[in-house]
N, CA, C and O atoms as CSV, one atom per row, in Angstrom:
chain,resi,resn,atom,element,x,y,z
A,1,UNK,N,N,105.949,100.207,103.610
A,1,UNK,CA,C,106.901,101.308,103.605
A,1,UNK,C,C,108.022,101.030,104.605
A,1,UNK,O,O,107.660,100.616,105.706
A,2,UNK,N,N,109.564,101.224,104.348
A,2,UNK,CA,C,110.459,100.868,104.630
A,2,UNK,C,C,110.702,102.226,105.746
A,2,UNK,O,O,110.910,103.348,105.286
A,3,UNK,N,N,110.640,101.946,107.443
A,3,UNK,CA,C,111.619,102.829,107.947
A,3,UNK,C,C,112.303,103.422,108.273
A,3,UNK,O,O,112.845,102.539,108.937
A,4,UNK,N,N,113.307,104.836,108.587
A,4,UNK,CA,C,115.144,104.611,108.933
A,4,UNK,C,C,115.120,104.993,110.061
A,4,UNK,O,O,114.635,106.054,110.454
A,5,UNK,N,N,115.732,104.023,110.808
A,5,UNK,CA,C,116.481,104.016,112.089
A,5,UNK,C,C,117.882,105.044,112.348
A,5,UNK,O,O,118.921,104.872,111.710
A,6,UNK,N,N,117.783,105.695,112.972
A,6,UNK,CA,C,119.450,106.317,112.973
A,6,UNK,C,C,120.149,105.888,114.464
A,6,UNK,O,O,119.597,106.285,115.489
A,7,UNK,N,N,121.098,105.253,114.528
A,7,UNK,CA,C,122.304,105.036,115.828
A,7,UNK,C,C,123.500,105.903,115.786
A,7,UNK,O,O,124.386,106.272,115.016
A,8,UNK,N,N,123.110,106.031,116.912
A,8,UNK,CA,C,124.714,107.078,117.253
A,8,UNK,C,C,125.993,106.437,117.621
A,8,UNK,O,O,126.075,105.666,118.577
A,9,UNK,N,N,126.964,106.744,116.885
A,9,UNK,CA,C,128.147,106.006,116.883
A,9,UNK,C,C,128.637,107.071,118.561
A,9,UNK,O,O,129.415,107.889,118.067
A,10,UNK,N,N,128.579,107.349,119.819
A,10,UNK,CA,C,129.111,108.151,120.710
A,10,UNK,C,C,130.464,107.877,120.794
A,10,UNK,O,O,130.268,106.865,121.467
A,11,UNK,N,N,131.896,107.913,120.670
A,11,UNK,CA,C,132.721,107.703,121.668
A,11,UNK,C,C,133.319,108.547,121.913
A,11,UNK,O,O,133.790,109.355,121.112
A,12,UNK,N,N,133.475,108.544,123.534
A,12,UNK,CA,C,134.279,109.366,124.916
A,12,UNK,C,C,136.058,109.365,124.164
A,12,UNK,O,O,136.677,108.301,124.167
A,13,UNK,N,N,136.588,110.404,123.681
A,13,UNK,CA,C,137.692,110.292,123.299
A,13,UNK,C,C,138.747,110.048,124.777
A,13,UNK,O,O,139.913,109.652,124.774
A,14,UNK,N,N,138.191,110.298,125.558
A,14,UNK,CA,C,139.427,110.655,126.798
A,14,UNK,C,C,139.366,109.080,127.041
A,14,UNK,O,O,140.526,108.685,127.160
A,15,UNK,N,N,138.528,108.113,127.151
A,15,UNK,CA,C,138.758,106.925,127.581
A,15,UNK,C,C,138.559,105.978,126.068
A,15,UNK,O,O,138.465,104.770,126.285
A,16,UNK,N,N,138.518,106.214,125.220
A,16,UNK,CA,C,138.250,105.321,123.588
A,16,UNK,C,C,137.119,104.610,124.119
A,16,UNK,O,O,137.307,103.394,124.153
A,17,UNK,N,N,136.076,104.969,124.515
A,17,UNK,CA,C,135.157,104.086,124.836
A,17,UNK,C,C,134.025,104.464,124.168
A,17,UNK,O,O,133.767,105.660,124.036
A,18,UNK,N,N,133.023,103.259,123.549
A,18,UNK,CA,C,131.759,103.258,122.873
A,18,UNK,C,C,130.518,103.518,123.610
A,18,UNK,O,O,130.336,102.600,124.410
A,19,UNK,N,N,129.685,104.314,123.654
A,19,UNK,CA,C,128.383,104.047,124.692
A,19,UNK,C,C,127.407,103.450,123.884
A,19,UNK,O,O,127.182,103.745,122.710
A,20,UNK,N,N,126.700,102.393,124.715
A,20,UNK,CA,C,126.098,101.585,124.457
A,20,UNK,C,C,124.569,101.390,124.953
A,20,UNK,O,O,124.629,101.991,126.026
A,21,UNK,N,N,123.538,101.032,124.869
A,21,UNK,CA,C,122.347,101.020,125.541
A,21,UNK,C,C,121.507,100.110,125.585
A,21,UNK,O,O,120.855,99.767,124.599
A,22,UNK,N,N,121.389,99.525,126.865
A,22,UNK,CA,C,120.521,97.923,127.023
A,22,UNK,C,C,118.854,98.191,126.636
A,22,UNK,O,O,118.060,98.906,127.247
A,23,UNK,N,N,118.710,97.687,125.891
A,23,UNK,CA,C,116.918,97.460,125.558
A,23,UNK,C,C,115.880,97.092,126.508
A,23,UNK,O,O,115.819,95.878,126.699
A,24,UNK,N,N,115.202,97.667,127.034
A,24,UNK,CA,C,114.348,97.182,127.819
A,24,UNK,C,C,113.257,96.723,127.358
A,24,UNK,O,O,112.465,96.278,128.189
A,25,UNK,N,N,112.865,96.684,125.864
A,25,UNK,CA,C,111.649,96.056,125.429
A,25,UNK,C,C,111.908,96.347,123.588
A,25,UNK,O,O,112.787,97.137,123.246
A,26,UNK,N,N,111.247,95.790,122.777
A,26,UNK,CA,C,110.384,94.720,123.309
A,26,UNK,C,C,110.774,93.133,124.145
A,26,UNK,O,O,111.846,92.946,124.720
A,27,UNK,N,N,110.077,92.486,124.088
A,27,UNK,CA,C,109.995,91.670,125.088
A,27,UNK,C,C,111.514,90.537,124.703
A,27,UNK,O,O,112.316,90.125,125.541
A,28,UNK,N,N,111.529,90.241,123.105
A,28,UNK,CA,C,112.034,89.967,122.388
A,28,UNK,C,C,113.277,90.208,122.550
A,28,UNK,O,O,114.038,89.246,122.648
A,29,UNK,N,N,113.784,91.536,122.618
A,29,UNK,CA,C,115.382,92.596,122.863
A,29,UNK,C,C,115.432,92.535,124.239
A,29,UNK,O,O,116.583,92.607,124.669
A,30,UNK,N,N,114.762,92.450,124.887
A,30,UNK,CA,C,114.867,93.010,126.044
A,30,UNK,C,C,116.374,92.885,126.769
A,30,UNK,O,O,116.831,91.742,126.792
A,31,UNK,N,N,116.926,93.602,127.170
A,31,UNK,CA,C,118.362,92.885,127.596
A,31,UNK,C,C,119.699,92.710,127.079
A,31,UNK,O,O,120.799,92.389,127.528
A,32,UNK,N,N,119.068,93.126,125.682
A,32,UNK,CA,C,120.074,93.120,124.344
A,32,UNK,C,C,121.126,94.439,124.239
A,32,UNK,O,O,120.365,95.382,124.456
A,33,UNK,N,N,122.180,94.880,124.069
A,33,UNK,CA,C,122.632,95.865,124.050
A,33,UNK,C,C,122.687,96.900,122.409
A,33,UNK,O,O,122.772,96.347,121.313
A,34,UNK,N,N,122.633,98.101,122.546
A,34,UNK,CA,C,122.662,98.567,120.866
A,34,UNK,C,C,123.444,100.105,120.638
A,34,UNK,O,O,123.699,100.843,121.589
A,35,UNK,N,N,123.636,100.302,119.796
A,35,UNK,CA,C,123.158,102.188,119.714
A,35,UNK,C,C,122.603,102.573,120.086
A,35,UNK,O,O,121.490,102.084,119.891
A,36,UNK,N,N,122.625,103.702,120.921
A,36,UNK,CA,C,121.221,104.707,120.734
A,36,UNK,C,C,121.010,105.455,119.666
A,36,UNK,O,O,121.805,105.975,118.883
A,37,UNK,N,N,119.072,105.455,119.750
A,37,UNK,CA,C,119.292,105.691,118.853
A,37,UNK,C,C,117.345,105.920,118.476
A,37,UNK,O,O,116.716,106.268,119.475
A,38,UNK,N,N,116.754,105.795,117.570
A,38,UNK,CA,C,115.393,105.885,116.924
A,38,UNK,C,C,114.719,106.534,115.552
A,38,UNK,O,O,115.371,107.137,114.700
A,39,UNK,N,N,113.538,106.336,115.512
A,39,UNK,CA,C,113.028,106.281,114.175
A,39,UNK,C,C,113.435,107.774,113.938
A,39,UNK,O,O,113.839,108.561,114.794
A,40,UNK,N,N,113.177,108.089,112.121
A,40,UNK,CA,C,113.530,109.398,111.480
A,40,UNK,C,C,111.657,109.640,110.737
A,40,UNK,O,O,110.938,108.968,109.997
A,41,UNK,N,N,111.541,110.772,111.355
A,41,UNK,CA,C,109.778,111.213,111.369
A,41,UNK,C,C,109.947,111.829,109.935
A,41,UNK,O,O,111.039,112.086,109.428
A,42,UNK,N,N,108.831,112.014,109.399
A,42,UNK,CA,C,108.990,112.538,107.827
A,42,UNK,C,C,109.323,113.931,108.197
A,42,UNK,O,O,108.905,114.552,109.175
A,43,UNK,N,N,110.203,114.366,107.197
A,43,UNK,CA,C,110.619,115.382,106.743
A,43,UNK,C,C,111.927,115.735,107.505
A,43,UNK,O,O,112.522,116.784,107.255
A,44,UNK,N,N,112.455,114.683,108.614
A,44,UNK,CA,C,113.838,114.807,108.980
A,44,UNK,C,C,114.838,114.125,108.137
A,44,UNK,O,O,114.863,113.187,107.340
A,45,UNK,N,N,115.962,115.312,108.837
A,45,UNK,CA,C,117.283,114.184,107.898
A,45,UNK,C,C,117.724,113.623,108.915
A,45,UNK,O,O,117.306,114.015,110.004
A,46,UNK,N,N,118.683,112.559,108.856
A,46,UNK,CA,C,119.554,111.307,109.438
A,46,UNK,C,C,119.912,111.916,110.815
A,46,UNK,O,O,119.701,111.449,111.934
A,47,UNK,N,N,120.598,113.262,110.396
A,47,UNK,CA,C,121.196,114.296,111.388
A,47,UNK,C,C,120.284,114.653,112.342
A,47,UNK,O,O,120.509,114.109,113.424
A,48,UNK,N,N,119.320,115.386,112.321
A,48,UNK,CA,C,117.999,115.924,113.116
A,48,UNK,C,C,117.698,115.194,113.386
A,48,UNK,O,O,117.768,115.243,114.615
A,49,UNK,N,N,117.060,113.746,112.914
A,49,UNK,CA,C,116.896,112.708,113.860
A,49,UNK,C,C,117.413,112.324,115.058
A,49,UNK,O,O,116.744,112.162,116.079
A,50,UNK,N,N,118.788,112.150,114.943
A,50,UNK,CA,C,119.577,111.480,115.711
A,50,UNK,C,C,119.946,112.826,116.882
A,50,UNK,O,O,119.732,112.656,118.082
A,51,UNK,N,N,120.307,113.655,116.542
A,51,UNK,CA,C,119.907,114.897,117.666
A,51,UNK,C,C,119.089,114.923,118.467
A,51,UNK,O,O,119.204,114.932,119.693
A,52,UNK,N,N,118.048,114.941,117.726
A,52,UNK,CA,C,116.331,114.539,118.401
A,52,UNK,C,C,116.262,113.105,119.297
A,52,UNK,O,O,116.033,113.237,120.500
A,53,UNK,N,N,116.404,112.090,118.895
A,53,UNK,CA,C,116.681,111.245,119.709
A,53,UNK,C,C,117.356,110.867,120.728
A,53,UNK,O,O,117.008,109.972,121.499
A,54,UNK,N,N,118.474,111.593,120.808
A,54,UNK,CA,C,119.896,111.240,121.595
A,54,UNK,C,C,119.317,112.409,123.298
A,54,UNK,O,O,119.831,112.358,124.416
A,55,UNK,N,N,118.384,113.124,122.927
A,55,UNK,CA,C,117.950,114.071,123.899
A,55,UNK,C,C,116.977,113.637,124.617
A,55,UNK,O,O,116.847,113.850,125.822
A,56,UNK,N,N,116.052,112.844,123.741
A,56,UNK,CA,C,114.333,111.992,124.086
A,56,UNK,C,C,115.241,111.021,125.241
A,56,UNK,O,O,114.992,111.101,126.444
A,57,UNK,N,N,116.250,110.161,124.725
A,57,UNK,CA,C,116.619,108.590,125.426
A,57,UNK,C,C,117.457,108.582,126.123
A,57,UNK,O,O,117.501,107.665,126.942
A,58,UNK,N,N,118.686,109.783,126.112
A,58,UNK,CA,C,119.661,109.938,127.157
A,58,UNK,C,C,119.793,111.383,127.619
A,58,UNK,O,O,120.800,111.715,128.245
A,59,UNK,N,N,118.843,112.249,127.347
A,59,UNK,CA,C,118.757,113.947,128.119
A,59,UNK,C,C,120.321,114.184,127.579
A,59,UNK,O,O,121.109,114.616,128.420
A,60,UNK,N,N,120.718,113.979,126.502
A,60,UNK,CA,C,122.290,114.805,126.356
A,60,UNK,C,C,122.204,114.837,125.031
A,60,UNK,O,O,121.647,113.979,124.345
A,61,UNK,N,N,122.862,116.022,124.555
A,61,UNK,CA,C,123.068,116.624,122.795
A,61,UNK,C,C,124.349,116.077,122.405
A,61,UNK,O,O,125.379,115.845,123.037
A,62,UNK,N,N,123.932,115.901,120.921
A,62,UNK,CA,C,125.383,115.444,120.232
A,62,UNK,C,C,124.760,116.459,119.091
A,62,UNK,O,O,123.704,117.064,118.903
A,63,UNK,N,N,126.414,116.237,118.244
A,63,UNK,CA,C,125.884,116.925,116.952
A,63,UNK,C,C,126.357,115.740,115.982
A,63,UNK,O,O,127.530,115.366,115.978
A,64,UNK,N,N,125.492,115.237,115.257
A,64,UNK,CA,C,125.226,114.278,113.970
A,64,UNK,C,C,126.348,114.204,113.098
A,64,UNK,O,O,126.784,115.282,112.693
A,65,UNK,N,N,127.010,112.962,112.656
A,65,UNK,CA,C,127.949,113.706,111.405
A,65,UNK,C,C,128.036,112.459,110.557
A,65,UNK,O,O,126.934,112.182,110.084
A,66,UNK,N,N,128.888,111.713,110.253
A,66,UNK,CA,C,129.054,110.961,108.790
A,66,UNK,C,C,128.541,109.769,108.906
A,66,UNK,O,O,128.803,109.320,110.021
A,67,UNK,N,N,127.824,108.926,108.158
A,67,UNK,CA,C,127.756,107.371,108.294
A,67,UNK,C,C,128.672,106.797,108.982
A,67,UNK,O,O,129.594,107.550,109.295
A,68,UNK,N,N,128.739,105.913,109.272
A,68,UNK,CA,C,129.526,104.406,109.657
A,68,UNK,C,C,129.001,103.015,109.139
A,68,UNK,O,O,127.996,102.379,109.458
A,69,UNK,N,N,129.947,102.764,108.290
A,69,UNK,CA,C,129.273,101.540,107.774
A,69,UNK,C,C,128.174,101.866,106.641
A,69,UNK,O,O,127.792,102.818,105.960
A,70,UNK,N,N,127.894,100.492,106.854
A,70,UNK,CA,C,126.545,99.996,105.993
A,70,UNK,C,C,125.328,100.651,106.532
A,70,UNK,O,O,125.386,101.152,107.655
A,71,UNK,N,N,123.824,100.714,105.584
A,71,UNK,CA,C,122.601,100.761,105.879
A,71,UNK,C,C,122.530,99.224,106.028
A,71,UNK,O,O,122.901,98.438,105.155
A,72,UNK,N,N,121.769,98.716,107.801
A,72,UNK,CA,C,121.666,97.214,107.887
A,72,UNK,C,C,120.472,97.241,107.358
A,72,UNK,O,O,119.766,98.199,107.675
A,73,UNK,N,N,119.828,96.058,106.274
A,73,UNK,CA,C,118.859,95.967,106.406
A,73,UNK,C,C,118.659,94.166,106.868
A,73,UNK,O,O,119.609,93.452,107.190
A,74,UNK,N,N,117.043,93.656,106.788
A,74,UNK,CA,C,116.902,92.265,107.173
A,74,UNK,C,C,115.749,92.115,108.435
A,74,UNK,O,O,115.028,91.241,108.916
A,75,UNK,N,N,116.108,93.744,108.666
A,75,UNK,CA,C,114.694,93.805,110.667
A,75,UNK,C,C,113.581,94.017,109.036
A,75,UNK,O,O,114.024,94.725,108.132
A,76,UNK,N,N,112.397,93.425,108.903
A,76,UNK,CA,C,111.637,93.774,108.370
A,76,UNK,C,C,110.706,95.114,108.649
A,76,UNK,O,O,110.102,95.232,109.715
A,77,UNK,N,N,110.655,95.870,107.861
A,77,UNK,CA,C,110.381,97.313,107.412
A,77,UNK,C,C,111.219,98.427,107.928
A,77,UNK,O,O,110.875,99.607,107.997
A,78,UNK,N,N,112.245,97.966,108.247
A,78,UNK,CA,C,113.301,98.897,109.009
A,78,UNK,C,C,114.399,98.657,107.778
A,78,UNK,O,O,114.408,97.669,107.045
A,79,UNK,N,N,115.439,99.927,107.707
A,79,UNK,CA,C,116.558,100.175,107.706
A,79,UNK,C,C,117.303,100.635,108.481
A,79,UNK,O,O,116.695,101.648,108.828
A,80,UNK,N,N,118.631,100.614,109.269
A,80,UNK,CA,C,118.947,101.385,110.149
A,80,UNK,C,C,120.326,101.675,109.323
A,80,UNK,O,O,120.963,101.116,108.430
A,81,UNK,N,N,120.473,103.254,110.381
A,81,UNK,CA,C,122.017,103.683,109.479
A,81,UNK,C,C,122.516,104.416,110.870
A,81,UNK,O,O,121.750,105.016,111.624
A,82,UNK,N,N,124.000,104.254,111.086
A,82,UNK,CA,C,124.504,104.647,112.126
A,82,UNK,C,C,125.571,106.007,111.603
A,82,UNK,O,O,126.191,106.051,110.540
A,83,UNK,N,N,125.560,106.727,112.351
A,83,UNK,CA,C,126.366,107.975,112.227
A,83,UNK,C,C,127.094,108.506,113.330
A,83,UNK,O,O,126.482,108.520,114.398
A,84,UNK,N,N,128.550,109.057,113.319
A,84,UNK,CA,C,128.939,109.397,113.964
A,84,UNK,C,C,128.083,110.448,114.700
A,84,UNK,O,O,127.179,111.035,114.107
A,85,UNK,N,N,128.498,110.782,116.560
A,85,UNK,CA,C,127.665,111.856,116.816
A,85,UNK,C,C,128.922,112.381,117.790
A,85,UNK,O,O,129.799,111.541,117.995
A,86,UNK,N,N,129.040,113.332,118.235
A,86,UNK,CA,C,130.343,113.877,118.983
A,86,UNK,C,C,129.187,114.865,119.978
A,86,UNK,O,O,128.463,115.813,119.674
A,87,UNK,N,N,129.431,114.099,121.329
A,87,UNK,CA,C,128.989,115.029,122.423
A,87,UNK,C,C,128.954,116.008,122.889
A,87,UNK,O,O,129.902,116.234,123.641
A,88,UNK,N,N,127.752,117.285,122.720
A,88,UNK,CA,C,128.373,118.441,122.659
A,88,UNK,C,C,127.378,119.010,124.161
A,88,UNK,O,O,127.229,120.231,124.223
A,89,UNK,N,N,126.929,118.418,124.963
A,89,UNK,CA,C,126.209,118.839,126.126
A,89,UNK,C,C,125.486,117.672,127.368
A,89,UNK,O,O,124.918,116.643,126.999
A,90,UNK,N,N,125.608,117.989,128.595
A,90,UNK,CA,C,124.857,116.902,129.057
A,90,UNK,C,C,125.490,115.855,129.384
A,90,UNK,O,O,126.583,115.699,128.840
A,91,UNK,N,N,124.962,114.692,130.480
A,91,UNK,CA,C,125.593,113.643,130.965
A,91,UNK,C,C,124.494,112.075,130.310
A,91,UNK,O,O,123.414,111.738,130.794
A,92,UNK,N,N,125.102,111.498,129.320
A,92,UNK,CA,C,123.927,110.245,128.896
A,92,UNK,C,C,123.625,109.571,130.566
A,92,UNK,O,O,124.301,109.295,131.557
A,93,UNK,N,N,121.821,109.508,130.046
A,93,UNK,CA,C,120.868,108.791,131.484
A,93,UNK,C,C,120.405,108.065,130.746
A,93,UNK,O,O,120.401,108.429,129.570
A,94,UNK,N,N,119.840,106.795,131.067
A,94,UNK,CA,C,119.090,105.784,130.614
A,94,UNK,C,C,117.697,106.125,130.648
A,94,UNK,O,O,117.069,105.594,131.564
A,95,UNK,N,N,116.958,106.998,129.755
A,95,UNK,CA,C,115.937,107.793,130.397
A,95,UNK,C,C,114.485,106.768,129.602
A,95,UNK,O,O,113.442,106.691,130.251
A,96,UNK,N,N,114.579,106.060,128.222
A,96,UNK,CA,C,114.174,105.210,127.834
A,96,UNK,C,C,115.231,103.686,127.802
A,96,UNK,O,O,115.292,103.207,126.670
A,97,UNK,N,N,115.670,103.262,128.391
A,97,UNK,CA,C,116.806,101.981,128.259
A,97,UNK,C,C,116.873,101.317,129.464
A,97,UNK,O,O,116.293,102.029,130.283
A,98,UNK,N,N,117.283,100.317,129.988
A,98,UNK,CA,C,117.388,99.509,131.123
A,98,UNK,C,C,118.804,99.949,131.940
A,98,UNK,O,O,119.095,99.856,133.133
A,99,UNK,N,N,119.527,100.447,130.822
A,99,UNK,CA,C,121.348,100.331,131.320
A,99,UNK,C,C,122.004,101.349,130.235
A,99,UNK,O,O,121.572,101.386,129.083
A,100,UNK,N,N,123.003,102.117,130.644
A,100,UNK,CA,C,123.852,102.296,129.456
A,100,UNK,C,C,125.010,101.599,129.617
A,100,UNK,O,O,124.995,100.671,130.425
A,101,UNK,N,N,126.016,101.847,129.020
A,101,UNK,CA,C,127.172,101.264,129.301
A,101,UNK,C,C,128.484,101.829,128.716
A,101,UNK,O,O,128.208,101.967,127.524
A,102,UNK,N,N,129.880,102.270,128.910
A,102,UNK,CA,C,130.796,102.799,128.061
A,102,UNK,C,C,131.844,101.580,127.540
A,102,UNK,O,O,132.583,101.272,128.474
A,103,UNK,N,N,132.088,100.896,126.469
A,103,UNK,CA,C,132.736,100.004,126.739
A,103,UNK,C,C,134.232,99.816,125.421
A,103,UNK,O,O,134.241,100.202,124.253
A,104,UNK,N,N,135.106,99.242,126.041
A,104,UNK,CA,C,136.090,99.368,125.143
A,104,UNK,C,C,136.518,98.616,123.893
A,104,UNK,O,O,135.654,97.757,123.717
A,105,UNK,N,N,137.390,98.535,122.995
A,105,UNK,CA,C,137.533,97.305,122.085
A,105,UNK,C,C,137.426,96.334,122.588
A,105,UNK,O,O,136.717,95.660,121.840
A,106,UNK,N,N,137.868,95.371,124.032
A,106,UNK,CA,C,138.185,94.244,124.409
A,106,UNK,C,C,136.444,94.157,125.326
A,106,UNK,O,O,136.145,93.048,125.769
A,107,UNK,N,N,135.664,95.058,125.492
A,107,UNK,CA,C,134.605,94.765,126.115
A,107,UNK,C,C,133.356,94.273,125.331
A,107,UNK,O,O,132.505,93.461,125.692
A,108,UNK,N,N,133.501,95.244,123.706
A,108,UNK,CA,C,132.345,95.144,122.579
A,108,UNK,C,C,132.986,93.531,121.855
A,108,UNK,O,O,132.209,92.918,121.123
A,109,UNK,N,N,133.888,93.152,122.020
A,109,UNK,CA,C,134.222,91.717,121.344
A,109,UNK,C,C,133.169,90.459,122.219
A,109,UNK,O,O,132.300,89.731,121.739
A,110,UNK,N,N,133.715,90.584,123.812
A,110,UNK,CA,C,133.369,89.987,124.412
A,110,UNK,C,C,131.592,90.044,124.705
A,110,UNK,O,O,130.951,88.993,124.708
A,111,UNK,N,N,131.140,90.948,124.865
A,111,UNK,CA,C,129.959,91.691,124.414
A,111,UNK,C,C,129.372,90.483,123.082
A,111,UNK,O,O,128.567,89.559,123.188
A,112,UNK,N,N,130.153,90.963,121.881
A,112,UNK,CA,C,129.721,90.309,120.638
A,112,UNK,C,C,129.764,88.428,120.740
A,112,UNK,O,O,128.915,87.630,120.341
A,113,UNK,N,N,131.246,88.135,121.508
A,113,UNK,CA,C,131.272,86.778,121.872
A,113,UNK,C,C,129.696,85.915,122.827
A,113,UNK,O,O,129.167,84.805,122.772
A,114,UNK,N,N,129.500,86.962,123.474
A,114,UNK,CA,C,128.572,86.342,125.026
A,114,UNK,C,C,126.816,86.521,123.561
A,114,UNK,O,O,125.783,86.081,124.064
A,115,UNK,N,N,126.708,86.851,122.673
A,115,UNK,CA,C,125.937,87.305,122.389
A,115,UNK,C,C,124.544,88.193,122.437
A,115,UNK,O,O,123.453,88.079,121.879
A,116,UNK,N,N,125.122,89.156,123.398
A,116,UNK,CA,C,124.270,90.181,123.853
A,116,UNK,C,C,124.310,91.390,122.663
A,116,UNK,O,O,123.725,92.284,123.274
A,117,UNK,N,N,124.469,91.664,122.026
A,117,UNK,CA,C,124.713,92.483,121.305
A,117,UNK,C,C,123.583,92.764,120.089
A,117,UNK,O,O,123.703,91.852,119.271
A,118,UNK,N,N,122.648,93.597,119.728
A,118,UNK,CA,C,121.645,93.886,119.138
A,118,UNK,C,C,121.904,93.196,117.588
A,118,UNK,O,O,123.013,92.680,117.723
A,119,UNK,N,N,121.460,92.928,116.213
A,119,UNK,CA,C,122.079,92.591,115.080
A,119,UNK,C,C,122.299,93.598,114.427
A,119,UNK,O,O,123.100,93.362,113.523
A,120,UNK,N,N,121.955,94.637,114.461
A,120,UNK,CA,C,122.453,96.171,113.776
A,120,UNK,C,C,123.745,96.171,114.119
A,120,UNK,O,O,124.719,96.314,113.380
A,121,UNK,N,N,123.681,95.898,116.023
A,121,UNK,CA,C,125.241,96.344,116.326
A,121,UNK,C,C,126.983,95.795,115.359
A,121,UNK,O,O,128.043,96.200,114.883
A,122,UNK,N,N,125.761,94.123,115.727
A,122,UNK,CA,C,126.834,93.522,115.543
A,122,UNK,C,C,127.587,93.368,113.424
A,122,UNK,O,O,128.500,92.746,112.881
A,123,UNK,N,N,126.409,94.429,112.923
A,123,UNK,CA,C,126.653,94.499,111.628
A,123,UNK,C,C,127.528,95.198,111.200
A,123,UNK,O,O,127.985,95.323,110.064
A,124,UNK,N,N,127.862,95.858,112.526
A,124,UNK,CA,C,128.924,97.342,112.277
A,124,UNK,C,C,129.924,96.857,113.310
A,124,UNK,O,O,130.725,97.749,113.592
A,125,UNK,N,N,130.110,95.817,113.905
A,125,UNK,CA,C,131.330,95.834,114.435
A,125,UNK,C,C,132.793,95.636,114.281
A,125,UNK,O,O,133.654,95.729,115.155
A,126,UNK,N,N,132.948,95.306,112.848
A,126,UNK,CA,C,134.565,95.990,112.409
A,126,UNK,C,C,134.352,97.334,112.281
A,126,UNK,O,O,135.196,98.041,112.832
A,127,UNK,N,N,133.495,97.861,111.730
A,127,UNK,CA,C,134.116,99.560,111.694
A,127,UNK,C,C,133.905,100.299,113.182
A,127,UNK,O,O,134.420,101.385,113.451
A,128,UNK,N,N,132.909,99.394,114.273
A,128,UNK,CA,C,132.938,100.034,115.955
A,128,UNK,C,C,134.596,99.983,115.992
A,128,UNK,O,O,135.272,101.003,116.133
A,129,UNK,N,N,134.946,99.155,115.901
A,129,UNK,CA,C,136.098,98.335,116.292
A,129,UNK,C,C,137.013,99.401,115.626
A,129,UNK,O,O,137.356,100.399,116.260
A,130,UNK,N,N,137.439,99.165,114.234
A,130,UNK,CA,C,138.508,100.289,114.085
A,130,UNK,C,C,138.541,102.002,114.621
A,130,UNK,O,O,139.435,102.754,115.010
A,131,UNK,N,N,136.968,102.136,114.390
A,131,UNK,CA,C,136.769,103.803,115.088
A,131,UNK,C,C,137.757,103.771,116.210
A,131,UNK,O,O,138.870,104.288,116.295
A,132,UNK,N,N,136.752,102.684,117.452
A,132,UNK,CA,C,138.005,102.979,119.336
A,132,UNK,C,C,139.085,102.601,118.756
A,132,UNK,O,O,139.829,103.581,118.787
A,133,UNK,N,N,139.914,101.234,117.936
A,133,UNK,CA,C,141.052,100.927,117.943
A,133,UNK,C,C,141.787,102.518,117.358
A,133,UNK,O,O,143.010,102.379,117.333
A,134,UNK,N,N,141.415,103.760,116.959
A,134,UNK,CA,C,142.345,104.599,115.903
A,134,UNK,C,C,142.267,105.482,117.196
A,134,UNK,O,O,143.348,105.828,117.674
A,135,UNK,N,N,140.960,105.941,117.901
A,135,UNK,CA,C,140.932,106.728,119.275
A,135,UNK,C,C,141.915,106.082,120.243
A,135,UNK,O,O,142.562,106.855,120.950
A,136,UNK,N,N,142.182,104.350,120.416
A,136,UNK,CA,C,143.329,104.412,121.438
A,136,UNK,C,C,144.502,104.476,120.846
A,136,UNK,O,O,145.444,105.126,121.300
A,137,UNK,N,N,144.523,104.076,120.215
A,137,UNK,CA,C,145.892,104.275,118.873
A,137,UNK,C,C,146.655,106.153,119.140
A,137,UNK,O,O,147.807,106.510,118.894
A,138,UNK,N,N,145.571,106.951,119.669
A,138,UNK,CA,C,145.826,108.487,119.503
A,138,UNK,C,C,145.922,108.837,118.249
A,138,UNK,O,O,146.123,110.015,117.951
């Protein structure tokens, strides 16, 4: 049986910046940067998930809203699907993660260059990319 993952697309409109979250395990990721983000329990939608999660891993509320991108698949028994989430309470803590991070178009390239970057992330990084490029754009 195939899982869904949901990631939160966060970005800080006042600075066009993406938040990001270092993996502390498994042993494998460890160190790796991604979405936040986690599994969808039966009988949730994409939305409630990602609500639910964004509170468990960083103690702060968003409210859920449209895809981004593709469903990645390829992690075996996983699907993941990322959705916009717009911050509506709370300061993100690394409360399950090693690090967070806020970072800009020229930081998630370099990010993607150094290859730290999770493979979900990096499956969605033209549309990360145009999202901040249209937020600094105004």
């Amino acid at each position: 049986m195939t899982r869904i993952v949901v990631a939160a697309v966060i970005i800080d409109p006042s600075t066009s910046t993406l938040l990001l979250a270092q993996r502390s395990s498994p042993p494998e990721d460890a160190g790796l940067w991604e979405l936040p983000g986690g599994k969808v329990e039966d009988g949730e939608t994409w939305q409630a998930a990602l609500e639910r999660e964004i509170v468990e891993e960083l103690g702060m509320r968003v409210e859920a809203g449209e895809q981004v991108g593709e469903v990645v698949t390829g992690i075996p028994g996983f699907e993941v699907v990322a959705l916009r989430a717009r911050q509506t309470g709370g300061t993100p803590r690394a409360l399950e993660h090693a690090d967070l991070r806020w970072v800009d178009v020229a930081e998630l390239r370099r990010m993607n260059e150094a290859g730290v970057l999770m493979a979900s992330s990096v499956a969605w990084l033209d549309e990360l990319i145009g999202l901040l490029s249209n937020w600094a754009d105004g």
